[in-house]
KEVO-699852 format. One line per field, with one value per residue: z, x, y of N, C-alpha, C, CB in turn; residue number from 0; residue in three letters. Coordinates in Angstrom, 1 decimal, padded with zeros to 4 digits. Each point is the difference from the previous one (the first is absolute). Glycine has a CB too. Layout:
nw: [Z/...]
nu: [X/...]
nv: [Y/...]
caw: [Z/...]
cau: [X/...]
cav: [Y/...]
cw: [Z/...]
cu: [X/...]
cv: [Y/...]
cbw: [Z/...]
cbu: [X/...]
cbv: [Y/...]
n: [NUM/...]
res: [ALA/...]
//
This chain:
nw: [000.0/-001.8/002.7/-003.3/001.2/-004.3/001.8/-002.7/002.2/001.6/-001.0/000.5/-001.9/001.6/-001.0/-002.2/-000.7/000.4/004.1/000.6/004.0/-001.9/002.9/001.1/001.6/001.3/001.6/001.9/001.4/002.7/001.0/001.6/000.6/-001.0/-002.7/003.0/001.2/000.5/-001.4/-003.7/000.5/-002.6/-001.0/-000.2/-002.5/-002.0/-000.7/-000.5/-001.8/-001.6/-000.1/-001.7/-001.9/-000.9/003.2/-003.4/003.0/003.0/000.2/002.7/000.7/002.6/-001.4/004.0/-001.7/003.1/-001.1/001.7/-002.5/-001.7/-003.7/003.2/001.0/-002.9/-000.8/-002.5/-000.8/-002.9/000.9/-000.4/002.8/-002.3/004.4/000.6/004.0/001.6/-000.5/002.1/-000.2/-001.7/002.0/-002.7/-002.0/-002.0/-004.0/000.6/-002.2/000.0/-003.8/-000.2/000.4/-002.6/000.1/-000.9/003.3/-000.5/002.5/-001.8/001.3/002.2]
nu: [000.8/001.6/-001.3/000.7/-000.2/-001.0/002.2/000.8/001.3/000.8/003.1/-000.7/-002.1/000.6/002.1/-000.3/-003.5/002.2/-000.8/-003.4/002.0/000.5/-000.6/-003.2/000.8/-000.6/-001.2/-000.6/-001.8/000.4/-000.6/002.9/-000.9/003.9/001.0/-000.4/-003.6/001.4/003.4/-001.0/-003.0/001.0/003.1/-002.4/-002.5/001.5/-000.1/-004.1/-001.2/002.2/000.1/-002.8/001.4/002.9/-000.6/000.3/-000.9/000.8/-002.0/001.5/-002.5/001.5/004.2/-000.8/004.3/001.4/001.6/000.4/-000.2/002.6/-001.2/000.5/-002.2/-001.6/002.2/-003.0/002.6/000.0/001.0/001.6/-001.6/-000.7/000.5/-002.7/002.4/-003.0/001.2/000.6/-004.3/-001.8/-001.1/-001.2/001.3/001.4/-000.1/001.3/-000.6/000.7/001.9/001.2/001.6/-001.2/-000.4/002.1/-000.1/001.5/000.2/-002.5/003.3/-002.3]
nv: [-001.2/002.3/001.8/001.9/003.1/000.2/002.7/001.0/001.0/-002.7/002.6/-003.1/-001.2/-002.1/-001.8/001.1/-002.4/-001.2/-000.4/-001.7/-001.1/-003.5/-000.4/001.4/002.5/-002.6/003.0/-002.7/002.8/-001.1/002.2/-002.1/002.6/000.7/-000.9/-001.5/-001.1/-002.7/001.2/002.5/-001.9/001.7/-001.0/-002.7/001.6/000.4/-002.2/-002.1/000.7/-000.1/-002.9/000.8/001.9/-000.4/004.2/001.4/000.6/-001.0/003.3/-000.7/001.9/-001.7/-000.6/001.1/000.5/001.6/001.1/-001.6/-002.9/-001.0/000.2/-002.5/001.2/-000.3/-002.9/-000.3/-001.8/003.0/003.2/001.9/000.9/002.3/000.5/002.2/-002.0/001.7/002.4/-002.4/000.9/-002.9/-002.9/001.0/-001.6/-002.6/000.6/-002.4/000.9/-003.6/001.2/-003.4/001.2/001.6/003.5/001.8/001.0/002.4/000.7/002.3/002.0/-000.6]
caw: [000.0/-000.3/000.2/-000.8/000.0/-001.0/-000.4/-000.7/000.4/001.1/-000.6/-000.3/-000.3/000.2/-000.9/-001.7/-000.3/-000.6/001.3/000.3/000.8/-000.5/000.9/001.2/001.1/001.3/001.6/000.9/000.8/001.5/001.4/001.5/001.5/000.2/-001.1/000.9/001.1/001.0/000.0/-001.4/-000.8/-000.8/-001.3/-000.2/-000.5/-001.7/-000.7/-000.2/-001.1/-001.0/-000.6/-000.7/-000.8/-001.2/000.3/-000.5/001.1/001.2/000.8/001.5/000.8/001.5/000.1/001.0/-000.1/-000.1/-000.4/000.9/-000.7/-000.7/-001.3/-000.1/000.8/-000.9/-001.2/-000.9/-000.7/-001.1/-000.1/000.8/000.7/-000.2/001.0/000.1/001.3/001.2/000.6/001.4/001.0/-000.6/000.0/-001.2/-001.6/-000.8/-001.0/-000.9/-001.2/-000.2/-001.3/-000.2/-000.2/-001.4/-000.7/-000.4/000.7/000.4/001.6/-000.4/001.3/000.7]
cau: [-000.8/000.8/-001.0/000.4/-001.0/000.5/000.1/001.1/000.8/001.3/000.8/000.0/-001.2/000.0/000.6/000.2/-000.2/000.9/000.9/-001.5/-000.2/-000.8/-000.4/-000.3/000.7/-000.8/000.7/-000.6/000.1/-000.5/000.1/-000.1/-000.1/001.5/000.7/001.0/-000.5/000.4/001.3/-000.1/-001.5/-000.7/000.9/000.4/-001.1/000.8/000.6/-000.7/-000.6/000.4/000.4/-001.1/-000.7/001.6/-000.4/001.2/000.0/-000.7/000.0/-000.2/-000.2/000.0/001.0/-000.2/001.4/001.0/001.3/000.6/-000.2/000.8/-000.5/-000.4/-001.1/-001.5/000.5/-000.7/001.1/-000.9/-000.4/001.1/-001.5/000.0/-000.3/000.3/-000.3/-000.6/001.5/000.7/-000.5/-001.3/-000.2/-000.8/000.0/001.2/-000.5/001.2/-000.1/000.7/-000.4/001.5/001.6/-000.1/-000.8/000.6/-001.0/000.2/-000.5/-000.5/-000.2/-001.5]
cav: [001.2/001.1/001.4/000.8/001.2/000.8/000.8/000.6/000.3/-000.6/-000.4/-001.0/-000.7/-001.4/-000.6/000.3/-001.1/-001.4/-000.4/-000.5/-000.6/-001.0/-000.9/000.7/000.2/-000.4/000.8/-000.4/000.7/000.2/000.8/-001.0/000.5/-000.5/-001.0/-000.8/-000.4/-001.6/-000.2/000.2/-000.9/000.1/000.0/-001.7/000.1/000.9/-000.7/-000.4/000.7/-000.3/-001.2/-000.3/001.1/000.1/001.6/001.1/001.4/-001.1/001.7/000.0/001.5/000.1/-000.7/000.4/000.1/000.8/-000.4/-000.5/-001.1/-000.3/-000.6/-001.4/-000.6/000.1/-000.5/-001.2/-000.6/000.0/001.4/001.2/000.6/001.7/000.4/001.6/-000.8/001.2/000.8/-001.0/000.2/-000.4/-001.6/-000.2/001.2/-000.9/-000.8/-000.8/-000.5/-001.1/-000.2/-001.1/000.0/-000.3/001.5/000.9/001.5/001.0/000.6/001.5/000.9/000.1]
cw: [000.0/000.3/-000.6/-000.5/-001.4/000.7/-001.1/000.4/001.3/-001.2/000.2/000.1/000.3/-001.0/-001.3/-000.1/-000.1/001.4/001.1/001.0/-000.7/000.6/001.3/001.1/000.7/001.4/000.8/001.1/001.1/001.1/001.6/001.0/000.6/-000.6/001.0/001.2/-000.2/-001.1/-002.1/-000.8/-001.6/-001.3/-000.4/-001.0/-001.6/-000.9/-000.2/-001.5/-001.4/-000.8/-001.0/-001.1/-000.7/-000.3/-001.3/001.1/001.2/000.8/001.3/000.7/001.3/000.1/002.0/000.0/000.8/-000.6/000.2/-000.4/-001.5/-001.6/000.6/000.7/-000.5/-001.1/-000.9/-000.9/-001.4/-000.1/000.7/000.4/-000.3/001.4/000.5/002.1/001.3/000.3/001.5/000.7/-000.5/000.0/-000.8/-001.3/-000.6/-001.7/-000.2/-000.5/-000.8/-002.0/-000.3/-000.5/-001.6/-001.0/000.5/000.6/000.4/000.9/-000.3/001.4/000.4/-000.3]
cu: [000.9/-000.7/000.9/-000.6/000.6/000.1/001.2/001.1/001.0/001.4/000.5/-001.0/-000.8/000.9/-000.7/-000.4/000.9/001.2/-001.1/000.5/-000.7/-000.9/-000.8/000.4/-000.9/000.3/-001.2/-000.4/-000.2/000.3/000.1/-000.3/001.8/000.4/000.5/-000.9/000.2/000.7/-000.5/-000.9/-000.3/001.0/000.0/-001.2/000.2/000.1/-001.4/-000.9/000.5/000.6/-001.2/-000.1/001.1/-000.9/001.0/000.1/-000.6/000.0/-000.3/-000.4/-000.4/001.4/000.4/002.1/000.9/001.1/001.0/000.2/000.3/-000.9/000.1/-001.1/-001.5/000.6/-001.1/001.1/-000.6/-000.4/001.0/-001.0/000.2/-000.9/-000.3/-000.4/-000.7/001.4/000.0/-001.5/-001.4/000.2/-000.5/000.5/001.5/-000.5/000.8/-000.7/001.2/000.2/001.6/000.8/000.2/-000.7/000.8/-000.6/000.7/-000.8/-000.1/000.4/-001.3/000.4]
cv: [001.2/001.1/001.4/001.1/001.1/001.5/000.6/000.5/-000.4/-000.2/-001.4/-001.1/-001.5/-000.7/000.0/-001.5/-001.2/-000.4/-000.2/-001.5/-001.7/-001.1/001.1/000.6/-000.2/000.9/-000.6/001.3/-000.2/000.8/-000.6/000.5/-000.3/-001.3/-001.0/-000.6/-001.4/-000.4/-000.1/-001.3/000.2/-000.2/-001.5/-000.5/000.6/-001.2/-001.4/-000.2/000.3/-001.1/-000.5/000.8/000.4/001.9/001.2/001.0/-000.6/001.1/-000.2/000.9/-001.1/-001.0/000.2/-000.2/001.7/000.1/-000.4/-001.8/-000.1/-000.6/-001.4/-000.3/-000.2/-000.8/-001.3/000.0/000.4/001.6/000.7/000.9/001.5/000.5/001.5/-000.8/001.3/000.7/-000.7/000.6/-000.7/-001.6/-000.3/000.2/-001.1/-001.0/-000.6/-000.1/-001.4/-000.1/-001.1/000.4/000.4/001.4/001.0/001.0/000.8/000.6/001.5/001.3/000.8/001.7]
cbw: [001.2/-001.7/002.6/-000.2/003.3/-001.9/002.0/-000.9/-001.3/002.1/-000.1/000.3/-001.3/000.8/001.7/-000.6/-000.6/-003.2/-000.5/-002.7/001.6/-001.2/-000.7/-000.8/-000.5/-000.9/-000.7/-000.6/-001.4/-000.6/-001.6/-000.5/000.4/001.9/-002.0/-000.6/000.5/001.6/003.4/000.2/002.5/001.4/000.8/002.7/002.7/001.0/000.9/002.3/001.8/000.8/002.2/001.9/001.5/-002.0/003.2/-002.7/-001.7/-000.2/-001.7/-000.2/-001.9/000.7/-003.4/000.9/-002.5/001.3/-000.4/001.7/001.7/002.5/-002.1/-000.3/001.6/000.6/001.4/000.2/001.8/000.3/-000.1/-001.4/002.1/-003.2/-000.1/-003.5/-000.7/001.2/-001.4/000.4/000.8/-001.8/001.7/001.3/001.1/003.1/-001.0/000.7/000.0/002.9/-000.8/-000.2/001.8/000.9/000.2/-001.8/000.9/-001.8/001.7/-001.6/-000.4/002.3]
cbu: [-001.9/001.3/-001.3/000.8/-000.5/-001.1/-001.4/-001.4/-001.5/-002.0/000.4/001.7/000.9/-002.2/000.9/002.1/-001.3/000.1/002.4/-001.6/-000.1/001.6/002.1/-000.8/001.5/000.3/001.3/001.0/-000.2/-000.2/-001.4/001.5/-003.3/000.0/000.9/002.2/-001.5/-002.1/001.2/002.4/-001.3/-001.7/001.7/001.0/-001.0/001.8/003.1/000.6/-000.7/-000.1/001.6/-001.1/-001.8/001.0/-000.4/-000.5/-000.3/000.7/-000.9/001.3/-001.1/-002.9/000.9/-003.5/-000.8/-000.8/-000.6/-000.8/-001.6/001.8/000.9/002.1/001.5/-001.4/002.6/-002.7/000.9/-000.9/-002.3/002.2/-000.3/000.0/001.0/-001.1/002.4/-002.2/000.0/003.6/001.4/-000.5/000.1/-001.4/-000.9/001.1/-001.2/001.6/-001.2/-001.1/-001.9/-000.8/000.5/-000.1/-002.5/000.8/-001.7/001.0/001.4/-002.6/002.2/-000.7]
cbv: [-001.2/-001.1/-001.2/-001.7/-000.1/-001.7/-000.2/000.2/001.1/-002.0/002.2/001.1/001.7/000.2/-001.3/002.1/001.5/001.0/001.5/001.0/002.7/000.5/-002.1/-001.1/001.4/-002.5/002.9/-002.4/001.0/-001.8/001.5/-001.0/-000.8/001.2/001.8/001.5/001.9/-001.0/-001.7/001.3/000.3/001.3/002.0/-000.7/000.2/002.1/001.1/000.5/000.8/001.8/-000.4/-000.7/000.8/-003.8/-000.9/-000.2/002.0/-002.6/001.2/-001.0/002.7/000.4/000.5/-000.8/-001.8/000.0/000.8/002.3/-000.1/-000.2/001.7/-000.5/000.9/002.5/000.6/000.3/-002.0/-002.6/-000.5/-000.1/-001.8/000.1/-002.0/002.5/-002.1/-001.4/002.9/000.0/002.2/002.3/-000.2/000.6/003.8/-000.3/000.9/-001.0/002.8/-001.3/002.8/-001.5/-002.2/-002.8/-000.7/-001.0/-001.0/000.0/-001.9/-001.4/000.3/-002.4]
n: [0/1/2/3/4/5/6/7/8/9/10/11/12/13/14/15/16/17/18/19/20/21/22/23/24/25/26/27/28/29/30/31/32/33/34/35/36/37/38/39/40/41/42/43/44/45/46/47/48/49/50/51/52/53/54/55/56/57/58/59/60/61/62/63/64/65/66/67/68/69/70/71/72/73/74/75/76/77/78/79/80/81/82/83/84/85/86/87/88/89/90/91/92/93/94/95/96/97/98/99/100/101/102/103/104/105/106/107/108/109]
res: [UNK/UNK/UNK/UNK/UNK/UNK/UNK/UNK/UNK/UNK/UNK/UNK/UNK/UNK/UNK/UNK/UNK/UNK/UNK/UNK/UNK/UNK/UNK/UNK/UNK/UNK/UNK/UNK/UNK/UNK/UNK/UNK/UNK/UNK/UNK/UNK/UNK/UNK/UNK/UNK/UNK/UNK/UNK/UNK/UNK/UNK/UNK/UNK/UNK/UNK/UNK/UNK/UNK/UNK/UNK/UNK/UNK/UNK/UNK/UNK/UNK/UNK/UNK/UNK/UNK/UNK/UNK/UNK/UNK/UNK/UNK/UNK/UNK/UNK/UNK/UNK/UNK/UNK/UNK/UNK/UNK/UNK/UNK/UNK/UNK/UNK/UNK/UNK/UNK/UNK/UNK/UNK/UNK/UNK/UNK/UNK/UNK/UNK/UNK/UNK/UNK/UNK/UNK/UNK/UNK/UNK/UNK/UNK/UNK/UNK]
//
């Protein structure tokens, strides 16, 4: 599936027919409430899921991360994490973004 907003004036329009995505982008999304609560369970649930589904993207809000927590410790095999983590004084909130290894992404400045 390819979602694809016409305007004339974005400068960037999207892909150009002949580079059209051929296979499906799979993502997954969930809101745990913390990536890491009882002893990191959910990262195990993850990787699960994706064994079934063979994810490309695997969105996380309420990740609830600092910066005080390390890439190994969220580590999925196959991916690389893009993190906007809480500031120290906050317990809510936080996004990861998980996408594979194998795509071609870029980290936009906030």
């Amino acid at each position: 599936m390819l979602i694809v907003v016409h305007n004339p004036k974005l400068l960037n329009r999207g892909p150009k027919p002949a580079i059209i995505r051929q296979t499906p982008l799979k993502v997954l999304h969930w809101n745990p409430d913390y990536i890491l609560a009882h002893n990191g369970i959910r990262i195990r649930c993850i990787e699960a899921l994706n064994l079934i589904h063979k994810y490309n993207l695997i969105a996380i809000t309420e990740s609830a991360l600092h910066k005080s927590t390390s890439d190994d410790d969220i580590q999925l095999d196959g991916f690389l994490p893009l993190r906007a983590d809480l500031p120290d004084d906050a317990t809510h909130g936080g996004v990861l973004l998980y996408y594979r290894d194998n795509l071609a992404v870029r980290k936009r400045p906030q």
